[in-house]
Short mmCIF file of the C-alpha atoms (twelve columns), coordinates in Angstrom:
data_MODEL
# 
_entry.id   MODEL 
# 
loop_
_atom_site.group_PDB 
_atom_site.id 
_atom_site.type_symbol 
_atom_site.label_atom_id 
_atom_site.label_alt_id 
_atom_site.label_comp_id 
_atom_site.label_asym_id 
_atom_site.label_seq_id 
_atom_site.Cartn_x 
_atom_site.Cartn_y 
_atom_site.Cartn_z 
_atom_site.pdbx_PDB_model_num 
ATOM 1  C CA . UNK A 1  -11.958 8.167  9.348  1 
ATOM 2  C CA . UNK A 2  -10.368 11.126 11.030 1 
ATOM 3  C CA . UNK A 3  -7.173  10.754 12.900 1 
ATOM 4  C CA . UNK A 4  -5.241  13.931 15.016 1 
ATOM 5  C CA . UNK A 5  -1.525  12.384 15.418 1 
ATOM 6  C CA . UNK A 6  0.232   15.270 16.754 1 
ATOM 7  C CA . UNK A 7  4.132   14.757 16.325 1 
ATOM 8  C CA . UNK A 8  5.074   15.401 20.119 1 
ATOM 9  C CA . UNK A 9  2.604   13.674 21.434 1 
ATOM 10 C CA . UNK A 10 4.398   12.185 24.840 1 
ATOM 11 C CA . UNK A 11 1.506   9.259  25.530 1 
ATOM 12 C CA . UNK A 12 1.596   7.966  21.760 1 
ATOM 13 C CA . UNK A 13 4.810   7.503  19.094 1 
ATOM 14 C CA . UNK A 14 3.475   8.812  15.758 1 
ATOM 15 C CA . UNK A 15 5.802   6.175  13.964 1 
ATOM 16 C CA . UNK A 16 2.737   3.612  14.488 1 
ATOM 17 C CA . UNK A 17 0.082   6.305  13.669 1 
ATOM 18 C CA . UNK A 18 2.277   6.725  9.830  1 
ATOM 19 C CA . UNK A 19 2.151   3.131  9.624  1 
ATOM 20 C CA . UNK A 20 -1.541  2.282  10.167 1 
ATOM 21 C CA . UNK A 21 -2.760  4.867  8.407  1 
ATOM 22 C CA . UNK A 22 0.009   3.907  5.173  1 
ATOM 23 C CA . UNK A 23 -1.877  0.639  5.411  1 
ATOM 24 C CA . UNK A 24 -5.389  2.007  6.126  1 
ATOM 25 C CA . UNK A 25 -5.022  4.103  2.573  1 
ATOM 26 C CA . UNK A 26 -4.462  1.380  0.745  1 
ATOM 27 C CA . UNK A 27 -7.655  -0.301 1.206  1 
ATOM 28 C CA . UNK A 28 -9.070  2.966  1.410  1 
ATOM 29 C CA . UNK A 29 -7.960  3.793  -2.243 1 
ATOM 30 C CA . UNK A 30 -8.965  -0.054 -3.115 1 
ATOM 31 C CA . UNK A 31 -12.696 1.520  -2.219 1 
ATOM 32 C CA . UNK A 32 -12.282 4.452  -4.095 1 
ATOM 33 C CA . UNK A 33 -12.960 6.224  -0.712 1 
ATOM 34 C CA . UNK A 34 -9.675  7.710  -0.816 1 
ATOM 35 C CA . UNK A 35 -11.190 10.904 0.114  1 
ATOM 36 C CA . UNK A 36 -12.984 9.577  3.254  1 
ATOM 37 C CA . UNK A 37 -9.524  8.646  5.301  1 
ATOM 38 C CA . UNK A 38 -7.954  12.078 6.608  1 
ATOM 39 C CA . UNK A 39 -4.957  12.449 9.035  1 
ATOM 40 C CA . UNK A 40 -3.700  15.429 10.885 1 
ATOM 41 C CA . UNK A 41 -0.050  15.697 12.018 1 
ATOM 42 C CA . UNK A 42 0.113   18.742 14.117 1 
ATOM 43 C CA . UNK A 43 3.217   20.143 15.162 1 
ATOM 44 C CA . UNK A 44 2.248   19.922 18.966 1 
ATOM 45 C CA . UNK A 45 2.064   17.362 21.896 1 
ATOM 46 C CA . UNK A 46 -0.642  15.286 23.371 1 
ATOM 47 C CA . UNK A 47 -3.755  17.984 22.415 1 
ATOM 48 C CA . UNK A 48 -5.769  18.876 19.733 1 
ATOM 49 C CA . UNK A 49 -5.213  22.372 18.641 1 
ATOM 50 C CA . UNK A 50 -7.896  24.466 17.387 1 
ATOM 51 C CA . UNK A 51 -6.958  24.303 13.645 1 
ATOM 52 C CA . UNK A 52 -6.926  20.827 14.175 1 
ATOM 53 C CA . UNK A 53 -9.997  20.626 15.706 1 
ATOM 54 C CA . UNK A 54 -12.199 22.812 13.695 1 
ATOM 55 C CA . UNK A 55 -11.025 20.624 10.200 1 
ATOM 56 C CA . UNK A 56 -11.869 17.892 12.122 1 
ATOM 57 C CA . UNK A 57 -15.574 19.437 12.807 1 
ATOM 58 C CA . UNK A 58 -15.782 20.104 9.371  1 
ATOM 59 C CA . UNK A 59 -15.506 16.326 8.217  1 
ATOM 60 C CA . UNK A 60 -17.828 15.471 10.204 1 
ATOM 61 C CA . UNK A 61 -19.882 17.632 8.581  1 
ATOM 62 C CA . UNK A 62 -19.414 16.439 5.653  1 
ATOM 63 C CA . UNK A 63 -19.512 12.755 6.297  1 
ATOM 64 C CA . UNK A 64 -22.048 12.661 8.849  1 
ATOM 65 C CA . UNK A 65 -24.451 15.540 8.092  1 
ATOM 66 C CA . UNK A 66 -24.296 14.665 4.541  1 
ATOM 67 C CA . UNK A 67 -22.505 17.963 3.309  1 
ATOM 68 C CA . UNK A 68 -20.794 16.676 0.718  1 
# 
């Protein structure tokens, strides 16, 4: 699971974002799949900047195009 939180994001309140994904990780870790949950928190508002964006192309990579 990929998530892009930016921290200015005017539509969404990253306060909810750190608490799902707090939550998330602990079941995630449970799995041992620790290194399948990733979250971004981008210093910008409601986008996805290109750094962002192209780490986010490369986990999909590796999790769906087997790349591991």
């Amino acid at each position: 699971f990929f998530v892009n939180a930016p921290l200015h994001d005017g539509n969404f309140d990253v306060s909810g974002v750190r608490e799902v994904i707090a939550s998330a990780a602990k079941i995630y870790e449970l799995r041992n799949a620790k290194d399948r949950l990733t979250v971004m928190y981008p210093d910008a508002g409601h986008s996805f900047p290109d750094e962002v964006r192209m780490k986010a192309y490369a986990w999909l990579d590796k999790w769906l195009k087997g790349k591991r």
